[in-house]
C-alpha positions as CSV (number, residue, x, y, z in Angstrom):
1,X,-139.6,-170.0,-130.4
2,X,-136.8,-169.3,-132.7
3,X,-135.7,-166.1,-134.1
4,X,-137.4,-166.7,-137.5
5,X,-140.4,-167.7,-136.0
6,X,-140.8,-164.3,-134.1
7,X,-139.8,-162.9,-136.7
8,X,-142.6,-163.8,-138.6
9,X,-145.0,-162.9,-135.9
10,X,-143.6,-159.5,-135.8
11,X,-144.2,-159.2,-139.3
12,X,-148.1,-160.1,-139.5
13,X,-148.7,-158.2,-136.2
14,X,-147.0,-155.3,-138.2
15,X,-149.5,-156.2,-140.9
16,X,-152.0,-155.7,-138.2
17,X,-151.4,-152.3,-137.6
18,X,-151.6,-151.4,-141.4
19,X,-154.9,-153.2,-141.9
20,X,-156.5,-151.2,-138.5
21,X,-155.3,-148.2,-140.3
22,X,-156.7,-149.1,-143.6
23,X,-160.1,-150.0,-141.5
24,X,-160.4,-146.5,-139.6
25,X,-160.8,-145.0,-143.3
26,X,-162.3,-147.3,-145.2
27,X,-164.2,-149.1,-142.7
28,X,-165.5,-146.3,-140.5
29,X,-165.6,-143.5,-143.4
30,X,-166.2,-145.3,-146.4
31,X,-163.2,-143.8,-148.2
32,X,-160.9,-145.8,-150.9
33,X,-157.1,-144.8,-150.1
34,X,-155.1,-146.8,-152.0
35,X,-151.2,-144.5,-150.5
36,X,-151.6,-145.9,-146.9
37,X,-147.9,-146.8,-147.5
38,X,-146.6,-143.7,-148.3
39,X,-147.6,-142.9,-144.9
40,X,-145.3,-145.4,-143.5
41,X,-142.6,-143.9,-145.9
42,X,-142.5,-140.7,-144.3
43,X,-142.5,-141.9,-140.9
44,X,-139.9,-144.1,-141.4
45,X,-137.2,-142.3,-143.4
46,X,-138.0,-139.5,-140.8
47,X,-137.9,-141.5,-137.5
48,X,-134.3,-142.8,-138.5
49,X,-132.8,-140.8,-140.4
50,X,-133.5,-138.0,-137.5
51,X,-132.2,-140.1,-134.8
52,X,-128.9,-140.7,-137.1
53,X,-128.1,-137.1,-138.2
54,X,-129.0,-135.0,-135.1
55,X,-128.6,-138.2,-131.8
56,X,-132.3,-138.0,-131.0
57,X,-133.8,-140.7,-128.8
58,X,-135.8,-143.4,-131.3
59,X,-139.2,-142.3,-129.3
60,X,-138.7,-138.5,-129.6
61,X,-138.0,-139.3,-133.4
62,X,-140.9,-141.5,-133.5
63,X,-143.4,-139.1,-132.7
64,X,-141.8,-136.1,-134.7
65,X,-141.8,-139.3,-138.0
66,X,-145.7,-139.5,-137.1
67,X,-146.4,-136.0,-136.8
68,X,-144.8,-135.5,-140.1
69,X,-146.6,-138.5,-141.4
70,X,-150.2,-136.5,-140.2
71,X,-149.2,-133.2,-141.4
72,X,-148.8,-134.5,-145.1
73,X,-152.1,-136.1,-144.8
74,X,-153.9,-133.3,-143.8
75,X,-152.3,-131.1,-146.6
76,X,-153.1,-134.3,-149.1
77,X,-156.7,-134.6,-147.7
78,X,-157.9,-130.7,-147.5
79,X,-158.0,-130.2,-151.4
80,X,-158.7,-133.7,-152.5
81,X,-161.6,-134.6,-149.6
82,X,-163.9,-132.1,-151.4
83,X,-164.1,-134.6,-154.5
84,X,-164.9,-137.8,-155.4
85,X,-164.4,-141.0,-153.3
86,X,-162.8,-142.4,-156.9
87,X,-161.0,-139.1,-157.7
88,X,-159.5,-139.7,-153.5
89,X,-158.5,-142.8,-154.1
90,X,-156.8,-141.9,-157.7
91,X,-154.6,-139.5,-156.0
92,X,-154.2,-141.3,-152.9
93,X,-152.3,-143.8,-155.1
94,X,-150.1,-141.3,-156.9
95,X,-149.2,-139.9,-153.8
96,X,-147.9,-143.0,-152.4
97,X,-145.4,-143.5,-156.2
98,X,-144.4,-139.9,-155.8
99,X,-143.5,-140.8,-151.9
100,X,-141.3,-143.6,-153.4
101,X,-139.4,-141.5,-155.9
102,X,-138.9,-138.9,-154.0
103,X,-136.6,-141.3,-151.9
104,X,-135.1,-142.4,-154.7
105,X,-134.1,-138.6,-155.8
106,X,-133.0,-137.6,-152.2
107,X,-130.1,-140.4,-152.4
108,X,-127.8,-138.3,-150.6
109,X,-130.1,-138.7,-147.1
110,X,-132.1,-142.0,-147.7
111,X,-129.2,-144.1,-149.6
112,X,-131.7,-144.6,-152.5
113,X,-133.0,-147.6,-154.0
114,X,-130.3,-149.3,-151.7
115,X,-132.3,-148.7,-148.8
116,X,-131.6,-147.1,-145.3
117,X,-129.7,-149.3,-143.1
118,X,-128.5,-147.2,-140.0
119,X,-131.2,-148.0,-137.9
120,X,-130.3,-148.4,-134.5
121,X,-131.1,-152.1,-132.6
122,X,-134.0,-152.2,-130.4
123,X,-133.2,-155.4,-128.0
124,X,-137.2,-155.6,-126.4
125,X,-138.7,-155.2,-130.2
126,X,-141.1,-158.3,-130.1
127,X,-142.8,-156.9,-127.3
128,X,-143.0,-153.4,-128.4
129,X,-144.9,-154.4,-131.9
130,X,-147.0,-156.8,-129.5
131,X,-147.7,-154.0,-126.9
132,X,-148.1,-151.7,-129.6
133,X,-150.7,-154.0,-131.6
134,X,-152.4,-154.6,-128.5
135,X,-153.2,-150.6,-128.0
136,X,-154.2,-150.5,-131.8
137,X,-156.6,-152.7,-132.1
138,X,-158.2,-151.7,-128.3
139,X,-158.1,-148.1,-129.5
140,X,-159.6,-148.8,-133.1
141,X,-162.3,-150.9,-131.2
142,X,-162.8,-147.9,-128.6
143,X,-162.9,-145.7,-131.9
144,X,-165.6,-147.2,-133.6
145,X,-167.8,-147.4,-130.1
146,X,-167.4,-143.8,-129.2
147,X,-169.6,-141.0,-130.8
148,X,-167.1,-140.0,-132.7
149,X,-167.0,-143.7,-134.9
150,X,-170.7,-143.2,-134.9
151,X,-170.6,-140.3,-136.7
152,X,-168.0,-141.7,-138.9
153,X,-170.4,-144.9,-139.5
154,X,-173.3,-142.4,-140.6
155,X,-170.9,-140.8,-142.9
156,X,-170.3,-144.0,-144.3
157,X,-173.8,-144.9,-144.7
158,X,-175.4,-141.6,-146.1
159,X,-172.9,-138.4,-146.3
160,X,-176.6,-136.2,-146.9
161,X,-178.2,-137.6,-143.9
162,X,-175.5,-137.5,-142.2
163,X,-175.2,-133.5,-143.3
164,X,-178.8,-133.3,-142.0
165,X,-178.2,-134.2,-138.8
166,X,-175.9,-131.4,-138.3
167,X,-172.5,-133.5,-139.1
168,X,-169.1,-131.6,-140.7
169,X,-168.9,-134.4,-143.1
170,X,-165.8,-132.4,-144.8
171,X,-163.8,-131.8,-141.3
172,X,-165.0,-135.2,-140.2
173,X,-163.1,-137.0,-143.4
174,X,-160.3,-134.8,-142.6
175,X,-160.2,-135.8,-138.9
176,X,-160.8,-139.5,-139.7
177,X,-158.0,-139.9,-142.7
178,X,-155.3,-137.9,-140.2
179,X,-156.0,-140.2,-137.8
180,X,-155.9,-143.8,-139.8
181,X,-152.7,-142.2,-141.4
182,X,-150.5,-142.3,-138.1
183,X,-151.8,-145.4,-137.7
184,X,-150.1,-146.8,-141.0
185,X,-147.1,-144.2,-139.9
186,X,-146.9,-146.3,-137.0
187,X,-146.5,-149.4,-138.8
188,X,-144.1,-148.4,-140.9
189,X,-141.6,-147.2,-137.8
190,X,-142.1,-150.6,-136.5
191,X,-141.3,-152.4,-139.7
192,X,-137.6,-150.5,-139.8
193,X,-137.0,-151.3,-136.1
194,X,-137.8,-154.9,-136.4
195,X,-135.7,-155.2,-140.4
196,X,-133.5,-152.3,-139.2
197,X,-133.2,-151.4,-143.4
198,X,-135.7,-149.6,-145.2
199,X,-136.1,-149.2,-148.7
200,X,-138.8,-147.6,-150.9
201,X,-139.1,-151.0,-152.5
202,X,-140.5,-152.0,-149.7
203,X,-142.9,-149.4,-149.2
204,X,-144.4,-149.5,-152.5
205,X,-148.1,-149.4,-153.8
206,X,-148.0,-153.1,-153.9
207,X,-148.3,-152.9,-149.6
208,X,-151.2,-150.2,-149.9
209,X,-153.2,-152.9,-152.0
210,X,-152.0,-155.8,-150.0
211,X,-153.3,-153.7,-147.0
212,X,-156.7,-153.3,-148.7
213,X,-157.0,-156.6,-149.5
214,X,-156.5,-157.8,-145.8
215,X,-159.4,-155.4,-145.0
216,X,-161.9,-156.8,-147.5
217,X,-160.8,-160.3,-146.8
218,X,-161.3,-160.0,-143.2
219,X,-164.9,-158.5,-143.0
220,X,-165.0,-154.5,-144.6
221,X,-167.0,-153.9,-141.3
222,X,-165.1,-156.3,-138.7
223,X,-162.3,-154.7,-137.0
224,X,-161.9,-158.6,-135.8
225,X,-162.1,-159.8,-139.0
226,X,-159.4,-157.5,-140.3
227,X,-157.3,-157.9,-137.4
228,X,-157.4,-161.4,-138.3
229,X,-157.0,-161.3,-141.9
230,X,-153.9,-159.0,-141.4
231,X,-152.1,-161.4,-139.4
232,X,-153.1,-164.6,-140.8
233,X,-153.2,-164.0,-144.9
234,X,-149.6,-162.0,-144.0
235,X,-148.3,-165.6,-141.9
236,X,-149.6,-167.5,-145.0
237,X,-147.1,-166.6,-147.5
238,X,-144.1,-167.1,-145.3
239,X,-145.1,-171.2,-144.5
240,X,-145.8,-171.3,-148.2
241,X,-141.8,-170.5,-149.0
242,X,-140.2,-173.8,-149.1
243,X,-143.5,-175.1,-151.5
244,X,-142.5,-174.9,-154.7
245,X,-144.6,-174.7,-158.3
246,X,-142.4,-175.0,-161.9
247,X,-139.4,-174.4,-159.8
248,X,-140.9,-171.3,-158.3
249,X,-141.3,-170.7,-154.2
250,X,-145.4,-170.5,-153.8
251,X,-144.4,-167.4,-151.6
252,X,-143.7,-165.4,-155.1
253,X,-147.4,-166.0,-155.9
254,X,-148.6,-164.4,-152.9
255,X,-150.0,-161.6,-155.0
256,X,-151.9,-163.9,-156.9
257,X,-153.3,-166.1,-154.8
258,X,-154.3,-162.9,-152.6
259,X,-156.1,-161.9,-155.7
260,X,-158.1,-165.5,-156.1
261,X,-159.1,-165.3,-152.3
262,X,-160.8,-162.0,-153.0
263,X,-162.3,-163.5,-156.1
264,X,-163.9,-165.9,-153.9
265,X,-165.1,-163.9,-150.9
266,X,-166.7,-161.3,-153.6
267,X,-168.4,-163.6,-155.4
268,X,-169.5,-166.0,-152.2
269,X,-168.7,-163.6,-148.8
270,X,-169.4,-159.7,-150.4
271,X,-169.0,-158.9,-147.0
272,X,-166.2,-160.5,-146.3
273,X,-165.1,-163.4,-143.9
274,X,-166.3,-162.3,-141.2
275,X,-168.9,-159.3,-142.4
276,X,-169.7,-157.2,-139.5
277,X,-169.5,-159.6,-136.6
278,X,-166.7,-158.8,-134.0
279,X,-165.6,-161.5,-131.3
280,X,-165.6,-160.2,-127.9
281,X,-165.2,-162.2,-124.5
282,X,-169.0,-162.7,-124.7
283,X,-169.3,-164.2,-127.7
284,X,-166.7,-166.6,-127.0
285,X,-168.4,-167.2,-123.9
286,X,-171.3,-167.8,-126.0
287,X,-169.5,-170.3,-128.2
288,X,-168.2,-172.2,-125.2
289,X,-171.2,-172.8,-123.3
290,X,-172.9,-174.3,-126.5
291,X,-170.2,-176.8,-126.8
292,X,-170.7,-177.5,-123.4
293,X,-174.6,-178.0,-124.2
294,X,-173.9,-180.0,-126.7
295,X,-170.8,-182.0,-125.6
296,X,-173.6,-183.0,-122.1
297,X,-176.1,-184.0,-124.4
């Protein structure tokens, strides 16, 4: 494969990691956050621009970016968990523009609207975002198995009965949000080691959406179907650049044709693509074997 081909498998299995993210909260908990990408912000700005100024290693950075990233979501979520899931997801979203101007007015550290480009070049990239989407997705799966997702899953289902049964539905969304938040603050380290510039452009509440509508696309209770969605509607876009409409590259529509894909899923798939079936090596086993029955018949 070429370099823009990897490339563009870096990006949707970047996309990947977002969406997971975006699934732990919405998914799991049932809550709306709509300033996943002001996560990513913080993580990234931090990672790099700490390993610039001071000559930290990019890991030590990394985890001090993603730390940072989890503290900020843990003083966003303690005051506005206690309200309404709409209310959440209100401020959620003006959290993410203030993340985005607060760049923007720190010029003399992040370069501004002309984006951060000292990052330093990572040579095994590709397989550090593959490795790395590879661990996501097991420990998101391992998440939602353990008692821990169950929990979360009742909490989703009925917050009351969920009290009733003795659950700390207030420390539980807390818990949950942190945790889906590095996720996305892992993403966005990723995304300036494979681009090496950041910019708040390209953080913006456009990718929180875009992140969203992956998840509902996919299946809103399908890690597999999200995983999927992430990767695939993210590839789409990029095939679509050289098709053009009115003189226009079909990859400048991407919002909108996201938007029609939802339309149809809502109205046809509520659930989504995929709903709340996950693929596993048994099911595809499954599969197999009946094309075997029927392929011998």
């Amino acid at each position: 494969m070429n370099n823009y081909q990897l490339g563009l498998i870096m990006n949707s299995c970047i996309s990947v990691i977002g969406v997971v993210g975006v699934f732990i909260i919405t998914s799991l908990a049932g809550m709306f956050s709509l300033g996943q990408a002001a996560f990513m912000t913080i993580s990234a700005y931090f990672t790099f621009i700490l390993a610039k100024t001071l000559g930290l290693p990019i890991l030590l950075t990394a985890v001090m970016g993603i730390a940072a990233s989890a503290l900020c979501a843990y003083i966003i979520a303690v005051p506005t968990l206690k309200l309404r899931k709409d209310y959440f997801a209100l401020i959620t979203m003006g959290f993410g523009e203030m993340m985005s101007s607060i760049v923007i007015m720190l010029e003399k550290y992040t370069n501004g609207s002309i984006g951060y480009s000292r990052i330093p070049k990572v040579k095994p990239v590709f397989w550090i975002i593959i490795g790395l989407t590879a661990f996501v997705i097991f420990f998101a799966w391992s998440l939602k198995r353990s008692r821990f997702g169950r929990m979360c899953i009742a909490l989703k289902t009925d917050e009351t009965a969920a009290k009733s049964f003795g659950v700390d539905v207030y420390r539980l969304k807390i818990r949950i949000f942190v945790i889906g938040s590095c996720i996305s603050a892992l993403a966005g380290i990723l995304y300036g080691l494979k681009n090496r510039v950041i910019t708040p452009d390209g953080f913006s509440w456009n990718l929180s959406a875009e992140m969203q509508i992956f998840l509902f696309f996919g299946g809103t209770n399908s890690l597999t179907g999200a995983a999927i969605a992430g990767f695939m509607l993210k590839l789409i876009p990029e095939t679509l650049r050289t098709v053009k409409l009115f003189g226009v590259s079909l990859q400048e529509f991407r919002t909108v044709i996201y938007c029609i894909l939802i339309l149809l899923v809502i109205n046809f798939r509520p659930n989504g693509m995929l709903g709340e079936k996950e693929f596993s090596i048994r099911t595809l086993a499954g599969l197999f074997r009946r094309k075997e029955a029927r392929n011998g018949k």
